[in-house]
C-alpha positions as CSV (number, residue, x, y, z in Angstrom):
1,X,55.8,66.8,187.4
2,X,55.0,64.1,190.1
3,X,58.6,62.6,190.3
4,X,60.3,65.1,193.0
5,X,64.1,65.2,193.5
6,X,64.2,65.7,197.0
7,X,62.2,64.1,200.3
8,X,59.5,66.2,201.1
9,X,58.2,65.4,204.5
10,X,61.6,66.8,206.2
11,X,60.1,70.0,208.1
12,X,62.6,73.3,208.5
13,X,62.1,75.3,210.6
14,X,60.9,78.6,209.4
15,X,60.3,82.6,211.1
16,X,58.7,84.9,209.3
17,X,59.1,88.6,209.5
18,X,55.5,90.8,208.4
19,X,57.1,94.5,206.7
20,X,53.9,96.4,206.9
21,X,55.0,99.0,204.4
22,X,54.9,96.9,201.4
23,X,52.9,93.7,203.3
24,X,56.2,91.9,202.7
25,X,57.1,88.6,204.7
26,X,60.4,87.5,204.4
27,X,61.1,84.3,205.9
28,X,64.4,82.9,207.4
29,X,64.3,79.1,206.9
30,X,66.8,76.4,208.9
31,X,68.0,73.2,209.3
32,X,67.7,72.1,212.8
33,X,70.1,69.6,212.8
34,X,73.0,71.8,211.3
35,X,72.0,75.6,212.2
36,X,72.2,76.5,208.6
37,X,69.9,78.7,207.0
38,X,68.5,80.6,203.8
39,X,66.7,84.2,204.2
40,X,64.3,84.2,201.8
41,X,63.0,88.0,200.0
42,X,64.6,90.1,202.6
43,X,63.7,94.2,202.3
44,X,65.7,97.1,202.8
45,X,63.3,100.4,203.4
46,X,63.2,103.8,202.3
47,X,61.4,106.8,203.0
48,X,61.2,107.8,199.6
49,X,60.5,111.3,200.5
50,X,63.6,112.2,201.4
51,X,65.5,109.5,199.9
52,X,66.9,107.6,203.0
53,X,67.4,104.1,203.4
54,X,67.0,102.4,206.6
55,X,67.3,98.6,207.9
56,X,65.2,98.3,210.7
57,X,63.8,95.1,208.9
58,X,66.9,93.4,207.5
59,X,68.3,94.1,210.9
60,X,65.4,92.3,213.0
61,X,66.4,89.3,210.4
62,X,70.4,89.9,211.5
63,X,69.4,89.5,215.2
64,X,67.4,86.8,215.1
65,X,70.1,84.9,212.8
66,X,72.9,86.1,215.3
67,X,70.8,85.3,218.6
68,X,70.0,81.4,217.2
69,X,73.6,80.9,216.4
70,X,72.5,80.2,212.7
71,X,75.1,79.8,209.7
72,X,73.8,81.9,206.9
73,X,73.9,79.5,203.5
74,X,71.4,81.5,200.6
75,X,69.8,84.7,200.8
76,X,67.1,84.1,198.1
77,X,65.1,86.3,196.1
78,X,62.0,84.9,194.6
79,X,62.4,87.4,191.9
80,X,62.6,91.1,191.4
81,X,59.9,92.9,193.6
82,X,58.7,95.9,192.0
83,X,57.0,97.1,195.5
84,X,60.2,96.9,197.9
85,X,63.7,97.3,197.7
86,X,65.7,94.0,198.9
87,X,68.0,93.7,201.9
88,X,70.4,91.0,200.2
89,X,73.3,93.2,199.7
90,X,73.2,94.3,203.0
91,X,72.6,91.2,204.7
92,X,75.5,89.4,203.0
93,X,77.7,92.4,204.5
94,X,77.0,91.5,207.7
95,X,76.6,87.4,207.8
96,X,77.7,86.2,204.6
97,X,76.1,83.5,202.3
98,X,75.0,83.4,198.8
99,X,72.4,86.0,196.5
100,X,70.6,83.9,194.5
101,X,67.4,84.4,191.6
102,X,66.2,82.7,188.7
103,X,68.6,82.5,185.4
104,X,65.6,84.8,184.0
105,X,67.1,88.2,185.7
106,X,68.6,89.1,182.6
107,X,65.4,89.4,180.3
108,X,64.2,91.6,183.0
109,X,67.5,93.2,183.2
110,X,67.7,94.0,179.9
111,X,63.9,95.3,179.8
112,X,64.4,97.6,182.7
113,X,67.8,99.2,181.1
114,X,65.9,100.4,178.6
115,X,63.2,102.3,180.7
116,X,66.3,103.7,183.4
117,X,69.1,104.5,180.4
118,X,71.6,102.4,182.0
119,X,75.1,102.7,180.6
120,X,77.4,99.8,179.5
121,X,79.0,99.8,182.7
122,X,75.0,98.1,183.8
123,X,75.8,94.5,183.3
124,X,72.9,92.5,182.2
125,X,73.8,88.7,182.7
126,X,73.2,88.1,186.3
127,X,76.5,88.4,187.0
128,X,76.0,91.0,190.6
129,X,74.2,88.1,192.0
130,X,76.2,85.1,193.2
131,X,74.1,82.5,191.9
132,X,71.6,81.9,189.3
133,X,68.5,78.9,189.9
134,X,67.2,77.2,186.4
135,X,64.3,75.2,187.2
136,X,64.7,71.6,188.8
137,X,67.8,72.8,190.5
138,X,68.9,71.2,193.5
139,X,70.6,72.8,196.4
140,X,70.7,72.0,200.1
141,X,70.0,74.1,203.2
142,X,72.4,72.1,205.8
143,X,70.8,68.3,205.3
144,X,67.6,69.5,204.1
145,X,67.5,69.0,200.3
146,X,65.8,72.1,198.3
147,X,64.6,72.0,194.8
148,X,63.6,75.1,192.3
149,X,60.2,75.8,190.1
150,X,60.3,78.1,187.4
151,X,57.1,79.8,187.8
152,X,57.0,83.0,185.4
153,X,53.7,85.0,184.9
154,X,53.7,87.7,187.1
155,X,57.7,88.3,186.1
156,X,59.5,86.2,183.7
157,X,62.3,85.7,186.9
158,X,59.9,83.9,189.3
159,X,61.3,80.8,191.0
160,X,59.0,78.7,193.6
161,X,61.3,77.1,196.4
162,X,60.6,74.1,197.8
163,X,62.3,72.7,200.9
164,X,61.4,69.8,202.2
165,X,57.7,70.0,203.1
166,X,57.5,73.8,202.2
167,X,57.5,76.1,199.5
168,X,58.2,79.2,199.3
169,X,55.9,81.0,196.3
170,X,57.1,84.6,196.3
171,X,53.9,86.5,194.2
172,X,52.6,83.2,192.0
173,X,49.8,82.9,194.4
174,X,48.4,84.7,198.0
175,X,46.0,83.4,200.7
176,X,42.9,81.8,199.1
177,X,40.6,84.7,199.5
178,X,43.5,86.9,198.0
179,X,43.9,84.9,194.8
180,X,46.5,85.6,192.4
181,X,49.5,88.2,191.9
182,X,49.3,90.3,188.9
183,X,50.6,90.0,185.1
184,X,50.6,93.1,184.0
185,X,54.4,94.1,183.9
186,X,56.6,93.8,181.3
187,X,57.3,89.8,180.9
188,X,54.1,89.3,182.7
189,X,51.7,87.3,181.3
190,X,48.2,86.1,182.9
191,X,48.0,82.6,180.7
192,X,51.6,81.6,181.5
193,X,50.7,82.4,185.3
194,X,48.1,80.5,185.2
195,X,50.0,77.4,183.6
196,X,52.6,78.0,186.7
197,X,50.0,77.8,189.3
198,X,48.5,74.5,188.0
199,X,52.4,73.2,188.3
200,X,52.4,74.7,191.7
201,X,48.9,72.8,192.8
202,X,50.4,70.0,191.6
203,X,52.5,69.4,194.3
204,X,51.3,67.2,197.3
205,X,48.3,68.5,199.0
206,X,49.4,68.6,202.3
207,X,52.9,70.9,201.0
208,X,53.1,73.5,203.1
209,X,52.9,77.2,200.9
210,X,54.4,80.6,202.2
211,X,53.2,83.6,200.7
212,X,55.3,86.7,200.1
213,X,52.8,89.6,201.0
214,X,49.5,89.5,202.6
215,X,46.7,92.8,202.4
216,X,44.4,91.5,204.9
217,X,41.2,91.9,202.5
218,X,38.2,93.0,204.7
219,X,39.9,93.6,207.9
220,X,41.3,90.0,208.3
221,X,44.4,89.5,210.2
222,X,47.6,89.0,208.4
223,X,48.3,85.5,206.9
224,X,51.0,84.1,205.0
225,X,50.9,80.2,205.1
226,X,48.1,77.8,203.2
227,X,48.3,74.8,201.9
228,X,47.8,73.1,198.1
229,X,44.8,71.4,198.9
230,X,43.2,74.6,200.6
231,X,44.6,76.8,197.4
232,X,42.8,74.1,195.4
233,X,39.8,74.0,197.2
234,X,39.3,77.6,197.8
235,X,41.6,79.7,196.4
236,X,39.3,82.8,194.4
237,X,41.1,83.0,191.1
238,X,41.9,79.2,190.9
239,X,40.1,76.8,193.1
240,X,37.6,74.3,192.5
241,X,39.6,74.0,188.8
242,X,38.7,76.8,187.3
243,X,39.8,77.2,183.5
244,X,42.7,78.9,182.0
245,X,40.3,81.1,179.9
246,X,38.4,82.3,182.9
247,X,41.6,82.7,185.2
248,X,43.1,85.1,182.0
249,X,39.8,87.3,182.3
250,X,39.5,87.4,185.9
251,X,43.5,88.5,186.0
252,X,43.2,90.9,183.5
253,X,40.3,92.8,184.4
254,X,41.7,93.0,188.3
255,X,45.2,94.1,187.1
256,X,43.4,96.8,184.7
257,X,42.0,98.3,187.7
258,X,45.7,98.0,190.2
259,X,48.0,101.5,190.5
260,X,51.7,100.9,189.8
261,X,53.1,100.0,193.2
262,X,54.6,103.2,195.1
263,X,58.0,102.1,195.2
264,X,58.2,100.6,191.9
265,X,60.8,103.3,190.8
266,X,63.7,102.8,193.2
267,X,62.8,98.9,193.7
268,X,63.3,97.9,189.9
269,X,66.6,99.5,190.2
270,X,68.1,98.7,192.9
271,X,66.3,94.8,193.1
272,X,68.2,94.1,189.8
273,X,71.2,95.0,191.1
274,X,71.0,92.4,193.6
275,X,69.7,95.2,196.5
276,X,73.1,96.9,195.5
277,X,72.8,101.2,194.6
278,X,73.9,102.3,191.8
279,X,77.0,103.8,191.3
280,X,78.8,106.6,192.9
281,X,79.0,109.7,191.1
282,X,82.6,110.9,191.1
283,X,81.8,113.0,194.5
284,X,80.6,110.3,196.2
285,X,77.1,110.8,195.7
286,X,74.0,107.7,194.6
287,X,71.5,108.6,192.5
288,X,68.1,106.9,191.6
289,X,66.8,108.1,188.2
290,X,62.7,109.2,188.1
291,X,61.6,108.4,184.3
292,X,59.5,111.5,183.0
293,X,56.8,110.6,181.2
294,X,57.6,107.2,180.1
295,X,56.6,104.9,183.1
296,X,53.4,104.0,181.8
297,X,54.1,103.7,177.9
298,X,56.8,101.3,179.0
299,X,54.5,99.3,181.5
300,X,51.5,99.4,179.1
């Protein structure tokens, strides 16, 4: 892909907002010249213990969006996050704008109504989020011009964002001494990552990347922007053009060794509703279901 739809040298403005629970950063990202904005993989917390949601983070976002005068436009989710539960829902209650994921949500709908016995009443076609990205989309952010990636690997849903001279990667790739997200959930796959992050390092060098989580390996601070050319040059599961064949082995031996992230449970289910809870019973009460037994057959 080296003919781009949009000009990339236009530079938003962009926060970011570090969630040290799950390492999340979501990012609000504006036009300066017309105040409007996108919020890019917002989270809504829970202490799972007692089943109680909070949003202390989602409302740090509201603030700042409030306090700048911004116009809320897209509230984007890179794709379903299997490690915290999104703060779309909410955040469209309070300031408006648009949900929007990849067209892929319903394969990974319709996988993950299988492992939580959703009923009929379950829609899987995308339809509880506003908008649904195919790749080479274009879409606009005020005057700044955006344009989609499909980049499936780690989940078949992934979309990269670029806008203007940024992009917005969600779990394809981390800081360079981080490497690469996982492929081991269902729809995963470690080759077809790998085939995404090539198309992803094929964008200009100098294209500004922003990760969605950073660990901090070996007591590092917290990081969440590279570049293509330093992913390239020293990224440790693809840099200095390392082969597919190599990239597969090095992903699949790493993810044989990861634990299933410890929100993974309530985040499938309510991340693929669009950060909406599942129904009320008919007194009222939401319920999360807990899978017994099954969780790792299905993921396996």
């Amino acid at each position: 892909m080296n003919d781009y739809p949009i000009d990339m040298t236009i530079a938003p403005d962009i926060e970011a907002f570090f969630e040290p629970e799950s390492n999340t950063i979501s990012y609000v990202v504006s036009d300066p010249n017309s105040l409007s904005c996108a919020v890019i993989d917002s989270v809504m917390q829970i202490n799972y213990t007692v089943g109680q949601i909070n949003y202390c983070h989602a409302n740090k976002i509201i603030d700042y969006i409030r306090s700048n005068r911004l116009k809320i436009d897209w509230i984007i989710e890179t794709h379903v996050h299997a490690d915290h539960l999104s703060g779309a829902t909410y955040i469209k209650k309070n300031l408006g704008g648009k949900i929007a994921i990849g067209q892929e949500i319903k394969v990974v709908q319709k996988t993950f109504a299988v492992l939580f016995n959703e009923g009929s009443e379950f829609k899987r076609d995308g339809s509880q989020f506003d908008y649904l990205f195919g790749h080479g989309d274009t879409y606009q952010i005020g005057t700044i011009d955006a344009f989609t990636m499909h980049t499936p690997g780690h989940t078949p849903a992934c979309m990269t964002h670029v806008i203007g001279n940024s992009a917005f990667i969600g779990d394809t790739l981390f800081m360079p001494d981080s490497g690469s997200a996982r492929a081991d959930f269902p729809g995963g796959n470690s080759g077809r990552l790998y085939d995404s992050i090539q198309n992803l390092l094929n964008l200009p060098d100098n294209m500004r990347l922003f990760m969605c989580h950073d660990y901090g390996p070996n007591g590092r601070a917290f990081h969440w922007e590279s570049t293509v050319g330093a992913e390239k040059a020293n990224n440790i599961h693809v840099g200095k053009g390392i082969s597919r064949e190599n990239f597969i082995a090095i992903r699949e031996a790493s993810d044989a060794k990861l634990e299933m992230p410890r929100l993974i449970i309530p985040s499938l289910q309510i991340n693929m509703r669009a950060g909406q809870m599942p129904p009320k019973d008919k007194d009222g009460c939401t319920f999360l279901k807990l899978p017994i037994n099954s969780l790792l057959n299905f993921l396996s």
